[in-house]
C-alpha positions, -999 to 999 in steps of 0.1 A, spaced: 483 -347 663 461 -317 659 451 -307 628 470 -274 616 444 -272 590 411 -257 600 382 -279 590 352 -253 578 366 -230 545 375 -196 561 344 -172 557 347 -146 529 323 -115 523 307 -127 490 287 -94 487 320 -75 484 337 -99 458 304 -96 438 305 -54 443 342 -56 429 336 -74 405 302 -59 391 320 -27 395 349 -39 371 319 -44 346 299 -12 349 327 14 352 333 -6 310 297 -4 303 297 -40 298 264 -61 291 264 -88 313 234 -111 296 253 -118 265 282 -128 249 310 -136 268 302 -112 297 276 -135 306 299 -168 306 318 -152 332 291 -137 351 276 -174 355 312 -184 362 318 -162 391 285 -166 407 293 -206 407 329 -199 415 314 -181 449 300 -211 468 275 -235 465 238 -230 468 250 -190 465 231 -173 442 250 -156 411 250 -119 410 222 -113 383 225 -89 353 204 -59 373 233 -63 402 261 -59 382 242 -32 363 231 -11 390 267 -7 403 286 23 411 312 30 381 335 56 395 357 52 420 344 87 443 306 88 462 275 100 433 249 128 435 214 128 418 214 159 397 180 171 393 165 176 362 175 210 347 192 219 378 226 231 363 229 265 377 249 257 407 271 274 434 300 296 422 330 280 435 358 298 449 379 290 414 418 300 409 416 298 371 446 304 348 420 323 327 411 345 349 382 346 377 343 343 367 322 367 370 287 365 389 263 342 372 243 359 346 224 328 329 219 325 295 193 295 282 199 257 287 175 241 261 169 202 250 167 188 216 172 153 200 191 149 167 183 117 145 201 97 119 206 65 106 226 57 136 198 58 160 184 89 181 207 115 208 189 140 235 216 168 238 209 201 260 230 233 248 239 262 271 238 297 251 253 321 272 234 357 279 262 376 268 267 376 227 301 379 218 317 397 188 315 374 162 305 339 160 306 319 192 330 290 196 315 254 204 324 236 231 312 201 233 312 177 268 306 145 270 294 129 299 311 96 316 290 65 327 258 72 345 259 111 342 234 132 321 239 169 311 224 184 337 246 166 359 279 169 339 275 205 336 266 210 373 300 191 379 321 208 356 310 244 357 315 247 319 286 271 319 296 297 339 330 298 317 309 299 286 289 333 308 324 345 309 341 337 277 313 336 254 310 308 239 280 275 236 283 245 257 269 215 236 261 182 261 252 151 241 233 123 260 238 88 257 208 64 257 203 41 280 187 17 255 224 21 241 240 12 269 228 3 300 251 23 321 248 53 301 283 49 289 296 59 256 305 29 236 341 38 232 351 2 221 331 -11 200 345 -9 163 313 8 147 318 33 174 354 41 158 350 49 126 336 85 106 301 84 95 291 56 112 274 47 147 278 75 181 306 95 162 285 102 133 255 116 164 281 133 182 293 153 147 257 157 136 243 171 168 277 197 161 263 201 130 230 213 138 241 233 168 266 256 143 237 257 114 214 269 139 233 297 160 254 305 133 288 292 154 319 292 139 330 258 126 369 265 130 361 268 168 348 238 174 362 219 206 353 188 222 360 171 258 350 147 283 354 121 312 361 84 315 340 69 285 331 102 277 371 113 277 375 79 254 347 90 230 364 124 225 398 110 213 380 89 187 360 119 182 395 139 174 404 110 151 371 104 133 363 140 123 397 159 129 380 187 100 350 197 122 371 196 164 401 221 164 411 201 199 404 178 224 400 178 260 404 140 277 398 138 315 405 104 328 399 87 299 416 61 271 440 61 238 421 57 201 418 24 193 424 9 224 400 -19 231 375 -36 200 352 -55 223 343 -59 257 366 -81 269 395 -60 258 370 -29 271 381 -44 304 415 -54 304 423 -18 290 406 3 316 430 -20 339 461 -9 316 462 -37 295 456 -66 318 422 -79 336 423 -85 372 394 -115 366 407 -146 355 400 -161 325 398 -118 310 434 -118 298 437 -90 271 432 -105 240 447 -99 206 425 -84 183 414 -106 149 421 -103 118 393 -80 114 395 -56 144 437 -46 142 447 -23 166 437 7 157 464 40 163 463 78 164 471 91 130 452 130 130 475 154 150 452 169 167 458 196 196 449 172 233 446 183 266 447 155 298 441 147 329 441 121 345 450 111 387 478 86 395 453 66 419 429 63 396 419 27 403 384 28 373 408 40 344 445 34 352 469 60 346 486 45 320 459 53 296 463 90 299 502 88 295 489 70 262 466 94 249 496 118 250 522 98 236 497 86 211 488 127 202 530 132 198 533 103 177 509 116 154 521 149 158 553 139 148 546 120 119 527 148 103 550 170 113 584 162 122 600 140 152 615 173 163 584 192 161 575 195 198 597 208 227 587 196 260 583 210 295 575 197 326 562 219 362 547 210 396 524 225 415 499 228 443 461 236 433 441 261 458 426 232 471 454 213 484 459 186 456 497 187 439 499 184 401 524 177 378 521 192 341 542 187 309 537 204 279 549 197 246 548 231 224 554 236 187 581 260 172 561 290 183 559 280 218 522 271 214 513 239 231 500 211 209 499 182 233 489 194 274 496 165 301 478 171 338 482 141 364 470 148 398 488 135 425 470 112 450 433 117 428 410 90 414 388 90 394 369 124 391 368 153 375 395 179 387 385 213 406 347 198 398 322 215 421 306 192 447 271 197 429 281 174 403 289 136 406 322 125 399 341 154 407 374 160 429 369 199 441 407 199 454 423 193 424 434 221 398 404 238 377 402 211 345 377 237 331 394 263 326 426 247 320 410 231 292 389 268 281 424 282 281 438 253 261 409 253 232 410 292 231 448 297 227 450 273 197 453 286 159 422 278 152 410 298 178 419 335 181 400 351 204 364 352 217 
């Protein structure tokens, strides 16, 4: 009788397992060479065959951590094509370039480079702050090459502050989102972030009720514990594919909440936090903005219906259950990509907690231009959606 089994293991593309799987790791800015990422790097190399060499810690490093193709942005080179935008807000005016300078704020927390874009145009009174924070791998130049914030701040007149993480920090540039020093006021990257705010208003005179911050992916999931840790000094917060406050205290549960609360490796099941960590939740009501794609396969969706519901909770409790009425629209963008929007408004009508998801997107930035990394250019204008946002606000008035 013949066999129906096949005698020689069917061939599998080890290369590709390893990329998936290093990918997994990177896109959480996960260290590989210690701790428990390390136990399971060795365990999956092993796992992968005999006499197969394990993926090393510079692989899984060196990976790609977002889920669209990456650019180089040159050094200083944030000045860009004008893309054809359909802005809520209004449509941009040529470029007139005001100055992009670099700096590096210190404190007991360790050392930040930051860049900040004044625009040429002075408005009347003090300008407004708004403050971007990269995702994994990006830099200023980059992020603000992507984004376009700068040409809004030409148009609206306000700063663009762009902190950068160290790589020293992390190795994948990541903010470190999920670690519990990195959660709390006065201590580790929030206490950079607010100081490098700091020196920015004390030294163009910006007004500290117009303070506004945003971001993507780790950089999104920085700027809700941003909104949480220092709710006096951010009148709102922008979050573009990012995660909920409190949502991971380690790297393993890093992992398992980028994947919306479970791991895809084995052996990475999400954890319960100890005694120590607790599960930390929302509790400052302060204005959000999201966005995030429904095919988002880096950050799942999930976590930016979290960040909302998360930003209505603590609305609520501060303010009332009833507080918020909520609306929902559809849409198609310029570019092609449909959209789906719900807003939750406060007595006056004035939106509180803003909900994007972009139909059939990953995981970039929406209505991006192409000279960024990271950025989905058919998509609606996350930008200026987020500009019209910050500016409408209380806090705000006009600029």
């Amino acid at each position: 009788m013949k066999n129906p089994f096949p005698t020689r293991a069917p061939s599998f593309d080890t290369r590709a397992i390893r990329a998936t799987i290093q990918k997994a790791f990177a896109s959480a800015g996960l260290n590989s060479r210690v701790g428990l990422m390390r136990e399971v790097s060795d365990s999956i190399g092993r796992a992968l065959g005999a006499g197969r060499q394990a993926a090393t810690s510079s692989q899984l490093e060196s990976v790609g951590v977002i889920d669209v193709p990456a650019r180089v942005i040159p050094e200083g080179d944030a000045r860009w094509a004008p893309p054809d935008r359909d802005a809520s807000i209004g449509a941009l005016p040529p470029s007139q370039p005001g100055s992009f300078t670099a700096r590096q704020f210190s404190n007991a927390a360790g050392t930040r480079s930051y860049k900040t874009y004044v625009p040429a145009a002075s408005p009347q009174g003090p300008h407004a702050v708004v403050v971007m924070l990269h995702g994994c791998t990006q830099s200023a130049d980059d992020f603000a090459a992507g984004t376009q914030m700068n040409r809004l701040a030409d148009a609206h007149g306000f700063l663009v502050v762009y902190p950068e993480q160290a790589a020293q920090a992390n190795p994948s540039k990541c903010w470190n989102w999920f670690q519990p020093q990195d959660q709390r006021h006065g201590a580790g990257e929030p206490s950079l972030i607010a100081g490098i705010v700091d020196e920015v208003l004390q030294g163009h005179g910006a007004d500290p009720r117009r303070v506004f911050v945003a971001g993507l992916s780790a950089g999104a999931a920085m700027a809700v514990v941003m909104g949480q840790t220092y709710p006096e000094l951010f009148a709102g917060v922008g979050a573009h594919s990012g995660l909920p406050y409190g949502s991971a205290h380690d790297i393993a549960s890093a992992l398992a909440a980028m994947k919306g609360g479970r791991s895809g490796l084995p052996g990475l099941k999400l954890q319960p936090a100890d005694a120590k960590a607790g599960r930390k939740r929302a509790v400052q009501a302060v204005p959000i903005i999201v966005f995030h794609g429904d095919r988002d396969h880096t950050v799942q969706q999930t976590n930016g219906a979290d960040i909302a519901r998360q930003a209505r909770q603590a609305h609520g409790a501060q303010f009332g259950e009833a507080a918020l009425r909520e609306s929902t629209q559809a849409g198609v963008a310029k570019g092609g990509r449909r959209y789906s929007r719900t807003v939750h408004a406060d007595a006056q009508g004035r939106p509180q907690v803003e909900s994007w998801t972009m139909h059939g997107a990953g995981h970039a930035w929406s209505g991006g231009h192409a000279s960024g990394s990271y950025t989905d250019p058919t998509g609606p204008d996350a930008s200026a959606e987020m500009v019209r946002f910050f500016l409408a606000l209380p806090q705000a008035g006009t600029a």
